[in-house]
N, C-alpha and C positions, 0 to 999 in steps of 0.2 A: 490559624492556618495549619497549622502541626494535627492539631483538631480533627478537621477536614478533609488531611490527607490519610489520616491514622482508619478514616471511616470509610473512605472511596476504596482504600485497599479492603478494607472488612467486605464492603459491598460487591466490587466486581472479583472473579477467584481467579481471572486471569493475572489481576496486578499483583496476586501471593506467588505466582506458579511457578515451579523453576523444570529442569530437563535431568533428568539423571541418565546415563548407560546402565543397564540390565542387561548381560551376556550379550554385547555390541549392540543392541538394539535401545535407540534415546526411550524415553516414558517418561511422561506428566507427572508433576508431585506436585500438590498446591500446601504449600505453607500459611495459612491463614493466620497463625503466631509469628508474621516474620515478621522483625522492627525493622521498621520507616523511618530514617532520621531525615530531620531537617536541620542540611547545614545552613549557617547565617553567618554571615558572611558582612561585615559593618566597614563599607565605605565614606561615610556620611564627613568625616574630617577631610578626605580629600578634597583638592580644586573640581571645579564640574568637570574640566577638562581628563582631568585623571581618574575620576569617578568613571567617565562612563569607558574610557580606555582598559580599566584592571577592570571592570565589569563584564565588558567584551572577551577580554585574556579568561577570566574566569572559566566564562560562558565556554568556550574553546577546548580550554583542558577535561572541561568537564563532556563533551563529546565525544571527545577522544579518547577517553578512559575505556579502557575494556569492561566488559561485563563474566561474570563467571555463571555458565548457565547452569551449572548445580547446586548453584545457594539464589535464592529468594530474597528480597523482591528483584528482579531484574530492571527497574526503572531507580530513578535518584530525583532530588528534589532538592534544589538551592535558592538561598532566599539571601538575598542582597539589599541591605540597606544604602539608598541612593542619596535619602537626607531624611530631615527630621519627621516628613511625614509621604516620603515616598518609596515606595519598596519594587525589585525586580526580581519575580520567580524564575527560574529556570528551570526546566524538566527533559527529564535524559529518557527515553525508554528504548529499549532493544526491540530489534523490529520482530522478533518472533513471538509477544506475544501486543501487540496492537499494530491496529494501521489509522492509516488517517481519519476516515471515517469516525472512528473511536474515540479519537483524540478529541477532534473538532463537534460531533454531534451527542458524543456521551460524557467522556470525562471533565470536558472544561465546562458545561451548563452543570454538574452534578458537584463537579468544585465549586463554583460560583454559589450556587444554592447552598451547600452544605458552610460552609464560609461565612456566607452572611447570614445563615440561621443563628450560628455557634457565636457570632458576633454582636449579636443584636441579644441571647440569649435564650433563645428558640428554640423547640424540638425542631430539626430537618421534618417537613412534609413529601420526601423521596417516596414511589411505590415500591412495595417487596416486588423482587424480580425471581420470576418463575420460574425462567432459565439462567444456566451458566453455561459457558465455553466447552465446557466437559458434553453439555447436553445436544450443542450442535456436531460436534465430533459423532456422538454415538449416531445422530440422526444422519450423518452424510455417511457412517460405514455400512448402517442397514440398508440403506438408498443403494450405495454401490456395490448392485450385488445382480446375478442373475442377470436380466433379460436387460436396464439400466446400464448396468458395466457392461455389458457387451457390443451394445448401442454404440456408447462413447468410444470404446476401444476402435470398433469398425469406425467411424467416422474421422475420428484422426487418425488413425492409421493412413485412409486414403489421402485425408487432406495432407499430411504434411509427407509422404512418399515420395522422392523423384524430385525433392525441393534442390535448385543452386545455388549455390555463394553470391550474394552480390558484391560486387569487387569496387568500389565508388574510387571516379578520379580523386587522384591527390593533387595539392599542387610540388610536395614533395616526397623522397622517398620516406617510410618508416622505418624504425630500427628490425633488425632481423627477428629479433623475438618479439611480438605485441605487447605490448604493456596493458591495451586496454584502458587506458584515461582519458576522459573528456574531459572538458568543461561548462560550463553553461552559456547560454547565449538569449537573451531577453528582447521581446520586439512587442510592437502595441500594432494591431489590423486598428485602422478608423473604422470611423463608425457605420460611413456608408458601404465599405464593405463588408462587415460584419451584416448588418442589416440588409445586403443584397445575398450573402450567404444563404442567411437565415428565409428569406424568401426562395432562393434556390429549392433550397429543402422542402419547403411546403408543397410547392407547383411539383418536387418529382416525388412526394410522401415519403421521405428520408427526413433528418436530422442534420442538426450542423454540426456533429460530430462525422458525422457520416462523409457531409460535402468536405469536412477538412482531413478529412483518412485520404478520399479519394482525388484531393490535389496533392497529398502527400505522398502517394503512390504512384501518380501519374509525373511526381518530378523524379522518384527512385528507376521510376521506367526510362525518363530520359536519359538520366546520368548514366544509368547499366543497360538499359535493350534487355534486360530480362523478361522471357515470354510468362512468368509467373512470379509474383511481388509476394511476400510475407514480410506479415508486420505484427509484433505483439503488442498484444494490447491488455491493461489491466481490468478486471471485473471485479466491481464493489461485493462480490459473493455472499449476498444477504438477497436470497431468494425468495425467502419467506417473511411476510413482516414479522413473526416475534421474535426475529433473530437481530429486528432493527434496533432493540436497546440492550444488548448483549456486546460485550466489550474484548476485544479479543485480534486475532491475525485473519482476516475473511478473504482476503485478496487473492484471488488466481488470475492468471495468464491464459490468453486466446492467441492465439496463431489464425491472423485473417490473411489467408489467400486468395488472391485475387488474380483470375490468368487477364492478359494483355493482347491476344490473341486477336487479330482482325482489325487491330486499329478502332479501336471504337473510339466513338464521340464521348465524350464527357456525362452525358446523360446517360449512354448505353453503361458505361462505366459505374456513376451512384448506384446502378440499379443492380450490377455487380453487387459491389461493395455491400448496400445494404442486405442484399441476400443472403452472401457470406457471413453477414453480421447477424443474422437470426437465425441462420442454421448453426451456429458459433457458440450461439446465446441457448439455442435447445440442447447443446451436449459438455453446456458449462461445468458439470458437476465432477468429472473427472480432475482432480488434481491435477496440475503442470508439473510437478516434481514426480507426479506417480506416471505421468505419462513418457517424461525423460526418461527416467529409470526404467520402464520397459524396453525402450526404443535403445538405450544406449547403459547397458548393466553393468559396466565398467565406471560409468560416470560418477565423481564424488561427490557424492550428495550434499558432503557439508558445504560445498560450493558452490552448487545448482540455483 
């Protein structure tokens, strides 16, 4: 495993990279020498019951840990013995440099592979990869230039001008200052609504992403009467397929506005929605962070 990990970091330069300041300005540094340890962590004398409880606690502290973004690797890797022949990984990464996408379609089949190569006594059969992280950067600041960035700039600019607060009933008051914390809240659609969704979609040529943006909008409408809804929305930022096995932060932010105006029907609505949602999709290439910091130059980036 140690193996494995020691190699994925060889392989991808985002798992090396850390952030340094240069006269106030952050910059890339990829440490391709940085040690990976793997903690192990041996529960296997404990009751099941306490095994999987200190396992959990583990798991916990170990999220909660800070990361220092001027020393490499910014991810951790613990490895928990549960008994004689069962084991739990745990893995920490800091969200600046992977997102989900990575996690789940790059790194953990290139684990898995690399793993049972090294286990079995295999060379890894992984392809040399073309690109690194570094390479889609350079490609999206040549992109953002000229006739392109002006495109995006004009477009949101308009779209988000002239946006309101939405104020959503409470059923109590809030403290004076926000704190800003939620929680989570888990529900299951059945099936035959799902599957009437998903027909919905088809008969107006939208998506079921689409039909459930615009019942999500059409309840933000009820609760506030606002004559214009914005909602952000994340985009998988892999435009290009050879960015698709490139490991790295791709995710940007879309601000879908949708006006309310005239009372429309629900159909007149999707068709809204999916409109916003392809003209959204054509001026995807502007950063959301680069876009806030225009619009609001005061704003703290490292908080954005």
């Amino acid at each position: 495993m140690k193996q494995a990990l020691q190699e994925i970091t060889r392989r991808h330069a985002a798992l090396c990279t850390c952030f340094i300041a240069e006269y106030g300005q952050p910059r890339q540094v990829q440490r391709p020498d940085c040690p990976l340890s793997l903690v192990v962590a041996d529960l296997a004398t404990l009751t099941p019951q306490e095994r999987q409880s200190k396992a959990n606690e583990l798991a916990s502290t170990e999220a909660r840990r800070p990361f220092d973004l001027g020393k490499a690797p910014l991810w951790r890797a613990l490895l928990v013995r549960m008994g004689a022949t069962e084991y739990r990984l745990d893995l920490t990464f800091h969200h600046i440099i992977i997102d989900a996408y990575s996690i789940y379609n790059i790194f953990l089949p290139d684990l898995w592979h690399l793993y049972d190569s090294y286990r079995r006594a295999k060379s890894p059969s992984l392809p040399a990869l073309p690109l690194q992280y570094t390479d889609y950067v350079r490609w999206q600041r040549n992109r953002l230039t000229g006739p392109v960035l002006d495109a995006c700039r004009t477009y949101w600019k308009k779209q988000l001008s002239g946006l309101e607060t939405m104020d959503l009933p409470a059923t109590r008051l809030g403290p004076p200052v926000p704190a800003h914390r939620g929680s989570d809240l888990y529900f299951t659609l059945s099936r035959k609504l799902t599957d009437d969704l998903i027909a919905l979609g088809r008969r107006s040529g939208t998506t079921l992403y689409v039909a459930l943006l615009a019942a999500f909008k059409t309840l933000l409408w009820r609760y506030t009467g606002c004559p214009q809804i914005a909602v952000g929305t994340v985009d998988a930022g892999r435009s290009r397929p050879e960015f698709e096995r490139i490991m790295g932060y791709f995710l940007n932010t879309l601000v879908l506005r949708t006006s309310m105006s005239g009372n429309p029907t629900f159909l007149e609505l999707l068709r809204r929605v999916q409109k916003v949602r392809l003209e959204a999709d054509a001026h995807k290439d502007l950063p959301f962070l680069k876009l806030v910091s225009q619009r609001c130059p005061n704003t703290n980036r490292g908080g954005t």
